[in-house]
C-alpha positions as CSV (number, residue, x, y, z in Angstrom):
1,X,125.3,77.8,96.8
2,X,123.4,78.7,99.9
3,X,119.9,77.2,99.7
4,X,116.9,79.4,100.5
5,X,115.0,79.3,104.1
6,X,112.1,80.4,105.3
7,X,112.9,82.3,109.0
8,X,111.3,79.6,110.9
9,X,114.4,77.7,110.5
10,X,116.7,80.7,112.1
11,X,113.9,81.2,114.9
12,X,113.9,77.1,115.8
13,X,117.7,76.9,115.7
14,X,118.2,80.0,118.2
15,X,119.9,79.4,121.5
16,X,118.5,83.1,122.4
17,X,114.5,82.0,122.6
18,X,112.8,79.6,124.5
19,X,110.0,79.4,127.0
20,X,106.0,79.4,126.6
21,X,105.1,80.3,123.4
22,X,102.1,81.6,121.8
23,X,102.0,81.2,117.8
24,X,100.2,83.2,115.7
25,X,99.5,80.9,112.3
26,X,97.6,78.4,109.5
27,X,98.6,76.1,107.4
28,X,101.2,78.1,105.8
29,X,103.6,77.7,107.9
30,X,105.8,74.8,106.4
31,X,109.3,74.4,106.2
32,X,111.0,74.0,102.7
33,X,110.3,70.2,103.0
34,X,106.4,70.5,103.5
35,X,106.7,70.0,107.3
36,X,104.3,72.1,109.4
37,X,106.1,74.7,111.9
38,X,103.7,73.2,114.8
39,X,104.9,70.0,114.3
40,X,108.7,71.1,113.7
41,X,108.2,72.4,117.7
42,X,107.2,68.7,119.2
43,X,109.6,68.3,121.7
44,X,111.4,71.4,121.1
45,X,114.1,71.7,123.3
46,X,113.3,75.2,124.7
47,X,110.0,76.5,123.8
48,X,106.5,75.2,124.7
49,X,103.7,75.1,122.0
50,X,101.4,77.1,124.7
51,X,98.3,78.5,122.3
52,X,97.9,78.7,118.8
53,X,95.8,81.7,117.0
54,X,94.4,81.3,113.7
55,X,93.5,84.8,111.3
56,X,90.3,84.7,108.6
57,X,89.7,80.9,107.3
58,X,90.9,79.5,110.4
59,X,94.1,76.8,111.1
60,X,93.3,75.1,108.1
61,X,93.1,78.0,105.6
62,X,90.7,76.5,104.3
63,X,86.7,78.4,106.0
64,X,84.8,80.6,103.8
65,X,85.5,83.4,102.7
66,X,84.4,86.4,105.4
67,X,82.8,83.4,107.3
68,X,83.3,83.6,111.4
69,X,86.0,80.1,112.4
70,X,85.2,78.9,115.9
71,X,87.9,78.2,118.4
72,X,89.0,74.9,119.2
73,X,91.8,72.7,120.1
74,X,94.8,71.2,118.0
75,X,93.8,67.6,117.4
76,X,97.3,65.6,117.6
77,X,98.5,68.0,120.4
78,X,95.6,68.7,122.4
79,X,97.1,72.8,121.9
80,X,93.7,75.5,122.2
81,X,93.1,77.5,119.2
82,X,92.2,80.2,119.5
83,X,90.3,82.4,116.5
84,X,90.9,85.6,115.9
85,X,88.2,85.6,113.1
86,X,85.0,85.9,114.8
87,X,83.3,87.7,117.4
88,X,86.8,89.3,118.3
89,X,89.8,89.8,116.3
90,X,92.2,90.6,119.3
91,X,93.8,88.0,121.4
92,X,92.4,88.6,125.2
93,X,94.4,89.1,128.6
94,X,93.4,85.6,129.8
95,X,94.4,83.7,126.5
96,X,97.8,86.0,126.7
97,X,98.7,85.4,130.3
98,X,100.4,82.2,130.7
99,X,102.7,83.1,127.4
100,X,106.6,84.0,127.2
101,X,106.6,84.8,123.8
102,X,104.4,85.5,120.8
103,X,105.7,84.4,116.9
104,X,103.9,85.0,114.1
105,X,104.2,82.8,110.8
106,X,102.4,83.2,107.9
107,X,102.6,83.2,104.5
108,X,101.2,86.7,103.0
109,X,100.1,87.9,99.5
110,X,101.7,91.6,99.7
111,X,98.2,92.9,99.4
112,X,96.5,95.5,102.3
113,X,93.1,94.0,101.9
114,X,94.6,90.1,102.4
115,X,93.3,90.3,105.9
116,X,96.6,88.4,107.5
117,X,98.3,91.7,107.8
118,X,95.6,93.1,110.1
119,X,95.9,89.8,112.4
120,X,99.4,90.7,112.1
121,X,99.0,93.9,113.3
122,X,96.6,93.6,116.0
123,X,98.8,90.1,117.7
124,X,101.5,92.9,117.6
125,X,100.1,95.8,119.2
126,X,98.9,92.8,121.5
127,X,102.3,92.0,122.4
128,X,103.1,95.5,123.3
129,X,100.6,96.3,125.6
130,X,101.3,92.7,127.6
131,X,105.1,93.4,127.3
132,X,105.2,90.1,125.1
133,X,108.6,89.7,123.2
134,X,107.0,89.6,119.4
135,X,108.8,87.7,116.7
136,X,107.8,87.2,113.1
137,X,109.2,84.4,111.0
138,X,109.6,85.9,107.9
139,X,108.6,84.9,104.8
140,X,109.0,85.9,101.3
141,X,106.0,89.1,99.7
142,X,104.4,86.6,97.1
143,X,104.3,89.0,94.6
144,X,107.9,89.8,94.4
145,X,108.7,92.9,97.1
146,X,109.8,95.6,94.4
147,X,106.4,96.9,93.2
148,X,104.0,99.2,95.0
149,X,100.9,99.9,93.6
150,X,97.5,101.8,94.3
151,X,96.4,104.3,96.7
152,X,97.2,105.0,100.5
153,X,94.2,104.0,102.8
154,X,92.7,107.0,103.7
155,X,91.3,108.0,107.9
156,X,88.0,107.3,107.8
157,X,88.4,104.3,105.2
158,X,89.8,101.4,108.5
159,X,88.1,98.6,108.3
160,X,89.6,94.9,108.7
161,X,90.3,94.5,105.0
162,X,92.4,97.7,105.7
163,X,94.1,98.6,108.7
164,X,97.2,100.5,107.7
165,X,98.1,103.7,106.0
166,X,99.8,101.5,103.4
167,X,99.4,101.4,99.3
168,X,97.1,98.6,98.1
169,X,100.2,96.6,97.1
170,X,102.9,97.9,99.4
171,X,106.1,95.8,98.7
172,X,107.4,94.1,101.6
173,X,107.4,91.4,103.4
174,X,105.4,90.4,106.6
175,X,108.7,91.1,109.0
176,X,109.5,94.0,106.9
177,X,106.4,95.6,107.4
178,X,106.0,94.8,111.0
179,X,109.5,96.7,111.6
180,X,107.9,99.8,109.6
181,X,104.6,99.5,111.7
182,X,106.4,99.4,114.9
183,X,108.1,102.1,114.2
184,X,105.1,104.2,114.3
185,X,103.6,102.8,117.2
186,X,103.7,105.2,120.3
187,X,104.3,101.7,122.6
188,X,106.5,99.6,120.6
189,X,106.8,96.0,120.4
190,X,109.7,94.0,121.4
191,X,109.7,92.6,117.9
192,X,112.1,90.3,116.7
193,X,112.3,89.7,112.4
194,X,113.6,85.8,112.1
195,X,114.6,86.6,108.3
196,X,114.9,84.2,105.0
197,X,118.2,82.6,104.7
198,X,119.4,83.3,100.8
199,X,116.5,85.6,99.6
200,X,116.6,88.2,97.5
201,X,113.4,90.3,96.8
202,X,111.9,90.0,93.5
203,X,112.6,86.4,93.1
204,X,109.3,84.4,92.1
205,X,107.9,81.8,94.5
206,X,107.9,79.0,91.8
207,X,112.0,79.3,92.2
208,X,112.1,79.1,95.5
209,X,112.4,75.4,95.9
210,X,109.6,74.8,98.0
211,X,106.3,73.5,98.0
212,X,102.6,75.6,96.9
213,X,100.1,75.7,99.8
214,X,97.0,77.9,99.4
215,X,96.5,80.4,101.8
216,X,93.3,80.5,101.1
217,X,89.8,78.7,99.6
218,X,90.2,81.5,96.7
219,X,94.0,81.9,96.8
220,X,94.9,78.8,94.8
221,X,97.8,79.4,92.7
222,X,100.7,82.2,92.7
223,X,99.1,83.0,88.9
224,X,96.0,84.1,91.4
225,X,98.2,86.2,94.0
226,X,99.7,87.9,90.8
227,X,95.9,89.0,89.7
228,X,94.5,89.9,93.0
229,X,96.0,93.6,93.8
230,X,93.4,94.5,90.9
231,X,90.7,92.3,90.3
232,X,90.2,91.2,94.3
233,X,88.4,95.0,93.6
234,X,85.4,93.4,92.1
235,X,84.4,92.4,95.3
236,X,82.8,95.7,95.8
237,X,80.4,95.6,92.5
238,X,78.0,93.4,91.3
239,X,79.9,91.4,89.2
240,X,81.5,87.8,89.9
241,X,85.2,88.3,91.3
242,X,85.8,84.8,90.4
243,X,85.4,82.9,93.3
244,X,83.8,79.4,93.4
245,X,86.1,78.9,89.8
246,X,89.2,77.6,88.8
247,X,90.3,80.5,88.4
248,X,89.4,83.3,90.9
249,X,90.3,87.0,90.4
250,X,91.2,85.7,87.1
251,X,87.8,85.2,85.4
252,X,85.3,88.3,86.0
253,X,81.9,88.1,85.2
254,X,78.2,87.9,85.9
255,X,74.8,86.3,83.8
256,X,74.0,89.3,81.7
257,X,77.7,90.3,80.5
258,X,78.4,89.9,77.2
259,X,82.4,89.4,76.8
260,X,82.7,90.0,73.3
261,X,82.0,94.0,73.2
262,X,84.2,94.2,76.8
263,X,87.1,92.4,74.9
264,X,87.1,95.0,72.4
265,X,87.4,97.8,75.2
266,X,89.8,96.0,77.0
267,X,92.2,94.2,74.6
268,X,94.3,97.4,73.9
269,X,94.6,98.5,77.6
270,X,96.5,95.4,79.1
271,X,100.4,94.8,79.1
272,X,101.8,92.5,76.3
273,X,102.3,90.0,78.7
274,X,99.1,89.4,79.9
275,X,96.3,87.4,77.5
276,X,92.3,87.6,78.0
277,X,89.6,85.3,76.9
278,X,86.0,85.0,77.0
279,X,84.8,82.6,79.6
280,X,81.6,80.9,80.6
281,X,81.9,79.6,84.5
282,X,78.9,78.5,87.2
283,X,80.6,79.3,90.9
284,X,80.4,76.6,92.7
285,X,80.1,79.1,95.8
286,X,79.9,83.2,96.2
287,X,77.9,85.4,94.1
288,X,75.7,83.6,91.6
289,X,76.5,80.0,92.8
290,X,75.3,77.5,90.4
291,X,74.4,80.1,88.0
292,X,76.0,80.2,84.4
293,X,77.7,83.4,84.0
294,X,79.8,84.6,81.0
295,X,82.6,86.8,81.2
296,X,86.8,87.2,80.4
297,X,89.7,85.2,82.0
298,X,93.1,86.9,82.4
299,X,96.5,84.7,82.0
300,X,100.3,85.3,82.2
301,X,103.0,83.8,81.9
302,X,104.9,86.1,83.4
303,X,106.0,85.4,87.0
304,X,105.6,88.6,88.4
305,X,102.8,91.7,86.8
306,X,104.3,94.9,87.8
307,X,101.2,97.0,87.1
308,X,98.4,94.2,88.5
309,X,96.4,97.4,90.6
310,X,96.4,99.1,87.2
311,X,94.8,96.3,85.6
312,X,91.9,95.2,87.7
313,X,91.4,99.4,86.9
314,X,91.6,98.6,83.2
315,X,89.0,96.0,83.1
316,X,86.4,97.6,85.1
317,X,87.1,100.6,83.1
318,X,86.4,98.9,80.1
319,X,83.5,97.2,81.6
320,X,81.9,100.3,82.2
321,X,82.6,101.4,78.7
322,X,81.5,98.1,77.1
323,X,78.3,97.6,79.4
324,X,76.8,101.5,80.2
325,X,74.8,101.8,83.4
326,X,75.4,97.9,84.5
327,X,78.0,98.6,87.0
328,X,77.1,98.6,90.8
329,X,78.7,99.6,93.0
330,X,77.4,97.5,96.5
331,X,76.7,98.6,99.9
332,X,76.3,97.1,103.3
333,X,74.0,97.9,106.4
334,X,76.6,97.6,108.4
335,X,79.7,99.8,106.5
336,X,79.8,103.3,106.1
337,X,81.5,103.2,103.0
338,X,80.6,101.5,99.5
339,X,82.8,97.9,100.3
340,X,84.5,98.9,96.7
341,X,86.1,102.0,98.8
342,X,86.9,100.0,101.7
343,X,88.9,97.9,99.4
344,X,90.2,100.9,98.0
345,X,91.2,102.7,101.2
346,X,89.3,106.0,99.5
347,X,86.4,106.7,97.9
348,X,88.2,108.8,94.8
349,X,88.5,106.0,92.8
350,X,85.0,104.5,92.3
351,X,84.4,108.4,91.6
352,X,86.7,109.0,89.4
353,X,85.5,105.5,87.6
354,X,81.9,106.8,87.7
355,X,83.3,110.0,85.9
356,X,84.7,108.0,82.7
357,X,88.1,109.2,83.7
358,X,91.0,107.1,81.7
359,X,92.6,104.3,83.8
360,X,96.2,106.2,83.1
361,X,94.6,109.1,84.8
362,X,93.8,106.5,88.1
363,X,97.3,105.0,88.0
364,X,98.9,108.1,87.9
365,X,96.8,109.8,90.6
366,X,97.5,106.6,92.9
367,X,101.4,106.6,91.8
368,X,101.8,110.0,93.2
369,X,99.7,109.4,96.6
370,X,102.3,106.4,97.2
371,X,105.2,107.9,96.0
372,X,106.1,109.0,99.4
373,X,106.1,105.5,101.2
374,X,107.8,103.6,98.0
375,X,110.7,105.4,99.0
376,X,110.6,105.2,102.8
377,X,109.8,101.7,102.9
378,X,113.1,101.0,101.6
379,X,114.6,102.3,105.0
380,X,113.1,98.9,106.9
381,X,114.4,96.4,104.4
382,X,115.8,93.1,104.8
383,X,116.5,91.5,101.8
384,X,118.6,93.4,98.2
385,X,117.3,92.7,94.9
């Protein structure tokens, strides 16, 4: 039997490539034996480790959360790095100019506000205007590739936690979607998709064969990923999303919640498959670091939730229910939009939340806005179920 790749291995092999190369990554980028793609291209034959660029939490995957990463330059081969998570997110002219080719390798969530896809996107539109060949080594959508969830972003909504016109979770993986955005874009890329040898979409990570990095300081476990297309939408209220715990965008909660009462509201509303518990937690950083907070932790055994949007809306609907007039919804100077609806990619669903309306009423509202793109995704697949 054929064992599964990721589509560095396809890209590395290729007779058809070679020259300067640019590479767009973090510390995602292994092989299936734990082996770093920057490393693998030491001596490379026919390409040229020219300039590395790092998205949000820099090469090491590992800054703060929202927190501006510094260039620098690759210790071990003395490569520059530079960030595109700081005072600019675009690559310049100058740091373009002495590059062949531009690949872009990093392991995604499958989520529009995981902020990868927008370095994604602006590396490729990059590409384009410079007339730089763009390749993405693919890798597989962590949360399976079958599911779409949530609303479409809406004009007016772009920020960097949402740059496309995509559902929340929009099932596909990072070369599939950069075929479907470049097939929108009135100067194309010359992109090149280096797919997954012996993948099939839907299959879990964990039976992949290959090792667990985190993609992230809050993006720990592929139990996390599976919770995130939901809860991740705490970030926009004044409750505790779970970061600076074990368990982040698992456990929910703040100082004054009570769990008990929010249980109660909540227990009936979630899939059989998923379990919740009442917590007590003390971030260790984020929103009420050091403080003791109480609040629910959600588990599954499951390896992949097919309706994780719909319950990150159950739980703050239940919230609301359990704990009237506590919810807040939080603004910044600097955004025109409540961050919840940045998040969202609209503002209709923190209204119709404010408005008591059932979360069936949300789920079905954002099944019909997506509808649409479910189906026309499928057109730019690479991979069968």
């Amino acid at each position: 039997m054929t064992m599964f790749d990721y589509g560095l291995e396809a890209f590395l092999s290729s007779t058809d490539v070679g020259g300067r190369l640019g590479l767009v990554t973090n510390a995602t980028a292994l092989d299936r034996h734990g082996t770093h793609l920057v490393d693998r291209l030491a001596g490379h034959p026919r390409l040229k480790l020219t300039a590395i660029f790092t998205p949000e939490h820099g090469f090491g995957a590992d800054a703060p959360d929202g927190e501006a990463v510094a260039s620098s330059t690759h210790q071990r081969y003395r490569v520059p790095i530079h960030s595109l998570y700081g005072p600019r997110k675009n690559p310049s002219a100058d740091e373009l100019k002495d590059i062949d080719l531009l690949a872009y390798d990093i392991q995604d969530v499958g989520v529009r506000f995981y902020t990868y896809i927008s370095t994604l996107r602006n590396t490729m539109e990059a590409a384009a205007r410079h007339g730089i060949p763009f390749h993405v080594l693919d890798r597989p959508d962590l949360l399976g590739g079958i599911d779409v969830e949530g609303p479409i972003l809406r004009p007016g909504f772009e920020s960097f936690v949402g740059h496309l016109p995509i559902p929340l979770r929009y099932g596909l993986t990072p070369g599939e979607l950069a075929r479907w955005w470049n097939s929108r874009l009135e100067r194309a890329a010359l992109l090149s998709v280096w797919q997954c040898r012996a993948y099939r979409r839907g299959t879990p990570f964990e039976r992949l064969g290959v090792p667990w990095v985190k993609l992230s300081p809050s993006m720990c476990t592929t139990t996390t990923a599976r919770f995130y297309p939901g809860t991740c939408l705490y970030e926009g209220t004044n409750l505790s999303e779970g970061r600076g715990s074990e368990a982040p965008f698992q456990i929910l909660g703040a100082p004054w919640v009570d769990p008990a009462p929010w249980i109660e509201a909540l227990a009936p509303l979630l899939p059989e498959d998923v379990r919740v518990t009442p917590v007590s937690f003390r971030p260790t950083f984020s929103k009420f670091q050091g403080e003791e907070c109480r609040g629910i932790r959600l588990d599954t055994d499951s390896p992949v939730l097919h309706d994780a949007f719909g319950i990150g809306i159950r739980t703050l609907s239940a919230f609301m229910r359990s704990h009237p007039g506590r919810i807040e919804f939080t603004t910044r100077p600097t955004l025109l939009h409540p961050f919840f609806d940045l998040l969202a990619g609209t503002s209709w669903v923190r209204e119709f939340l404010i408005a008591g309306a059932p979360p069936s009423e949300i789920e079905a509202r954002a099944n019909a806005e997506h509808a649409a793109f479910a189906a026309e995704r499928q057109s730019f697949f690479l991979y069968s179920s």
